[in-house]
C-alpha positions, 0 to 999 in steps of 0.5 A: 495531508500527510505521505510518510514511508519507514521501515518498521522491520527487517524487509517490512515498510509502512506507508501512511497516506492521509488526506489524499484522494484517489488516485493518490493512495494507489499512485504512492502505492505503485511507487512505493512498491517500485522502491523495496525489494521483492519478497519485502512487505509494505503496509499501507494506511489511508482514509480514502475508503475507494481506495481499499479496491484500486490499491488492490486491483493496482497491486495485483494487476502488477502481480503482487500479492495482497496478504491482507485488508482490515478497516482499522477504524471508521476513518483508517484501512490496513492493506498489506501486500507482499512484493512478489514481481517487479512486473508492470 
């Protein structure tokens, strides 16, 4: 299992989630999201395929914005979600 979070640019993070089921990649998501600043972007990695659709409900339901989602490989995704509100 791993959880890691940095920055990789001005207003930019990456999140890693790997070896966690759901709910977590979408729990670590909301939280993470909770920390940075609006208009700043966050990149998320998982493994967890059913997370490709609750992180991006979450997200949205929240009323951030999803810029994109990619499969990066047969294991990882790629959502990138740009914080638009800090409603809940």
């Amino acid at each position: 299992m791993k959880v890691e979070v940095c920055e990789v640019g001005l207003g930019r993070y990456k999140l890693e989630i790997l070896g966690l089921p759901c709910p977590y990649p979408t729990l670590y998501t909301i939280k993470t999201l909770e920390e940075i600043r609006e208009g700043e972007v966050l990149e998320v990695i998982f493994d967890n395929q059913p997370s490709t659709k609750t992180i991006q409900e979450a997200v949205i339901e929240r009323g951030h914005e999803v810029l994109s989602v990619e499969r990066l490989n047969e294991a990882l995704w790629r959502i990138v979600i740009k914080k638009t509100s800090s409603r809940k």
